[in-house]
C-alpha positions in Angstrom: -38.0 -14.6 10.5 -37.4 -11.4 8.6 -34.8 -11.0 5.5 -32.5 -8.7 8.0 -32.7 -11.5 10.5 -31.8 -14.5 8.4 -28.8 -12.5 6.3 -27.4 -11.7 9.7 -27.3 -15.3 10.2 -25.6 -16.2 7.1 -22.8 -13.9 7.7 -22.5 -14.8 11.4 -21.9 -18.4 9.9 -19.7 -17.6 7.4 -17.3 -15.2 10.1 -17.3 -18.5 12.2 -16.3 -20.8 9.4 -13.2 -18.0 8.9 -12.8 -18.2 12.3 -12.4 -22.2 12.5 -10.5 -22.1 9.0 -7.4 -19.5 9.7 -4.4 -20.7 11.7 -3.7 -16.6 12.4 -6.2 -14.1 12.8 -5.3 -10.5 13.1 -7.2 -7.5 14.3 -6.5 -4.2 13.3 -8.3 -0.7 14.0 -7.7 0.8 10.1 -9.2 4.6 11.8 -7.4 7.2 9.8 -6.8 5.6 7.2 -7.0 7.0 3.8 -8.8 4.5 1.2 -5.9 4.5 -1.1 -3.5 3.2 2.1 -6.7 0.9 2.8 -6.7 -0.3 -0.8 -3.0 -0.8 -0.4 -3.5 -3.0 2.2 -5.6 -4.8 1.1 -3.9 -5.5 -1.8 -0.7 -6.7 -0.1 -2.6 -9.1 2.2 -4.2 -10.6 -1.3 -1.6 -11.1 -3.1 -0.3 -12.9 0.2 -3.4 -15.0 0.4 -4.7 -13.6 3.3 -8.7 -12.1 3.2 -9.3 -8.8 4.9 -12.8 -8.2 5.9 -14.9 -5.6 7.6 -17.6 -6.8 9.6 -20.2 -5.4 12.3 -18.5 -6.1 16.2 -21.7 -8.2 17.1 -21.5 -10.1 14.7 -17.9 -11.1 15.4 -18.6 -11.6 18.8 -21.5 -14.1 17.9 -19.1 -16.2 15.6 -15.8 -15.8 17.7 -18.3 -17.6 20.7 -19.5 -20.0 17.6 -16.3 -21.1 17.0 -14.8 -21.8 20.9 -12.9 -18.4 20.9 -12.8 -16.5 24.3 -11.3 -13.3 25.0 -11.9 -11.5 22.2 -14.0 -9.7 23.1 -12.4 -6.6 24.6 -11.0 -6.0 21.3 -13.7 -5.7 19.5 -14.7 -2.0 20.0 -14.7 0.6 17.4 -14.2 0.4 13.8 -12.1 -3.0 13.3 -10.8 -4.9 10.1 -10.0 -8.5 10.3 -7.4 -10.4 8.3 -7.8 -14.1 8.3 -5.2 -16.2 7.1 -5.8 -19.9 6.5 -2.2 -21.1 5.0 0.4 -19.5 6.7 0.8 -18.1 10.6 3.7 -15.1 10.0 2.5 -13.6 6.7 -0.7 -11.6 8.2 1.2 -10.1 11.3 4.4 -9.5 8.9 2.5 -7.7 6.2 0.5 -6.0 8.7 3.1 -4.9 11.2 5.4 -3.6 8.0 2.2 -1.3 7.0 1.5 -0.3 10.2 5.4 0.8 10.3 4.8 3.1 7.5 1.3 4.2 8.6 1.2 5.2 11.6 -2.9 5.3 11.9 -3.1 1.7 11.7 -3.5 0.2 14.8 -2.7 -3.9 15.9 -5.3 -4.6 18.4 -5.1 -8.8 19.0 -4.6 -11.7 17.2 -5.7 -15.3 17.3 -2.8 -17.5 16.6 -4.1 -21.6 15.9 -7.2 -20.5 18.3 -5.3 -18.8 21.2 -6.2 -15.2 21.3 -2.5 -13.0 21.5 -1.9 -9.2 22.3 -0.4 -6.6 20.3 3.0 -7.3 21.5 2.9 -10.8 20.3 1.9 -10.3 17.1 4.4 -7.6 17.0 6.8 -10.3 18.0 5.4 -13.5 15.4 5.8 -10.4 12.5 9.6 -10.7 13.3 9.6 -14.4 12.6 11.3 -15.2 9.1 8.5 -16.3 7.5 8.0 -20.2 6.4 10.0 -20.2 3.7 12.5 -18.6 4.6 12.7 -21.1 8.2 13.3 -24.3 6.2 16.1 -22.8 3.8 17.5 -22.3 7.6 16.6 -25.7 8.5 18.2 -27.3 5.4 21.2 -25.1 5.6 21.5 -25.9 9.1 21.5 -29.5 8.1 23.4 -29.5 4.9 26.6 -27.9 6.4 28.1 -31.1 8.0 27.8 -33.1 4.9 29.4 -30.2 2.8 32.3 -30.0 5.3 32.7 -33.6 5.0 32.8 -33.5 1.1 35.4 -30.9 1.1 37.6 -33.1 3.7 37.5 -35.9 1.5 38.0 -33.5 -1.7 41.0 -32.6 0.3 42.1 -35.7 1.1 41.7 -36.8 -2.2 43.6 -33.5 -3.6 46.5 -34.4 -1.5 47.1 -38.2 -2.9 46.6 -36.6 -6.1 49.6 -34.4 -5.8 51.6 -36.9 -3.3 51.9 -33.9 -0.7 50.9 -36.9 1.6 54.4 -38.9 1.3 55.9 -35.8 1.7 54.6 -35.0 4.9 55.3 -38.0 7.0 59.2 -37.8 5.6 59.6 -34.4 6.7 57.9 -35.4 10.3 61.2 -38.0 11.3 63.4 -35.0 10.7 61.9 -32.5 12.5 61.7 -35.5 15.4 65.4 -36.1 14.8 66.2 -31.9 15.1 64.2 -32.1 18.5 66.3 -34.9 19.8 69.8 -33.2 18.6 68.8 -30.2 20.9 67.8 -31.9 24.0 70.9 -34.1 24.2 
C-alpha cells in the first residue's frame, strides 16, 4: 500500500472519530471569502471550542458512511469547511450564522445535530436558541420566582406585625360593616 494510500486512511479515520465525537456538525461553503474573514472565523469558533477543518469531499463521504451518517452527501459538493463541535449543540450554528450575517459569501449548507443530518433552515433556526448558558439562568429564574414571591409575602407579613398595621385593620373592617348596614336599613 503506497504512502498516499495509507495517509488517506488515517485522515478518513480521524474525520470519522470527529464525526462520532461532535454533538453538532455544521457545513459551510466559505467561497469568497477573504483569508482575513476566514481567519476570523476561525478564530471565533476557537475560542468557542469548536474545530474548523478543511478536508477533501471523498474523504468526508467515506467517514460520514464510517460513522452511520446518511444524507450527507448532497452537500458535500464544492469547496466546504466543517465545524465540529463536541461540547456544546448552539455555539457552532450561532457563531456561524452571526458571521454569515456579516458576510454575506459564507454559505450554511447542512448540519448534523446528535447524528441527524438538518438543512440550512434548521440550523438557521438552533443559531436562534439562547445558548446553554444562558437556558438554565432561564430555568433557575423560572424556578426561583415562586420562592422569592413567597419570601416577600412573609417579609410582608412579617413587616405588618412589626408596625401593628394588622390590629388596625380588622378594627376598621366592623365599621365599615356597621356604615353598610346604617344605609340599607
Amino acid at each position: 500500500m503506497s504512502k498516499a494510500v495509507e495517509l488517506k486512511q488515517q485522515q478518513t479515520e480521524v474525520i470519522t472519530e470527529q464525526f462520532k465525537n461532535s454533538v453538532s456538525t455544521i457545513i459551510v461553503d466559505y467561497r469568497g471569502l477573504t483569508v482575513a474573514q476566514v481567519t476570523e472565523l476561525r478564530k471565533q469558533l476557537r475560542e468557542a471550542g469548536i474545530e474548523f477543518r478543511v478536508y477533501k469531499n471523498t474523504m468526508v463521504r467515506r467517514a460520514a458512511t464510517a460513522a452511520g451518517i446518511e444524507g450527507i452527501e448532497e452537500f458535500l459538493t464544492g469547496p466546504n469547511a466543517i465545524a465540529f463541535s463536541n461540547e456544546e449543540v448552539v455555539a457552532p450554528a450561532k457563531i456561524i450564522a452571526d458571521f454569515a450575517k456579516t458576510n454575506e459569501k459564507l454559505e450554511i449548507k447542512a448540519g448534523i445535530i446528535e447524528g441527524k443530518v438538518t438543512s440550512e433552515a434548521e440550523v438557521k433556526a438552533i443559531a436562534s436558541l439562547p445558548s446553554k448558558e444562558g437556558l438554565i439562568s432561564m430555568v433557575l429564574s423560572v424556578l426561583q420566582a415562586p420562592m422569592r414571591n413567597f419570601a416577600y409575602a412573609v417579609k410582608a407579613v412579617g413587616e405588618q406585625k412589626e408596625t401593628g398595621t394588622e390590629a388596625a385593620a380588622p378594627a376598621e373592617a366592623p365599621a365599615a360593616e356597621e356604615a353598610s348596614e346604617s344605609t340599607e336599613a
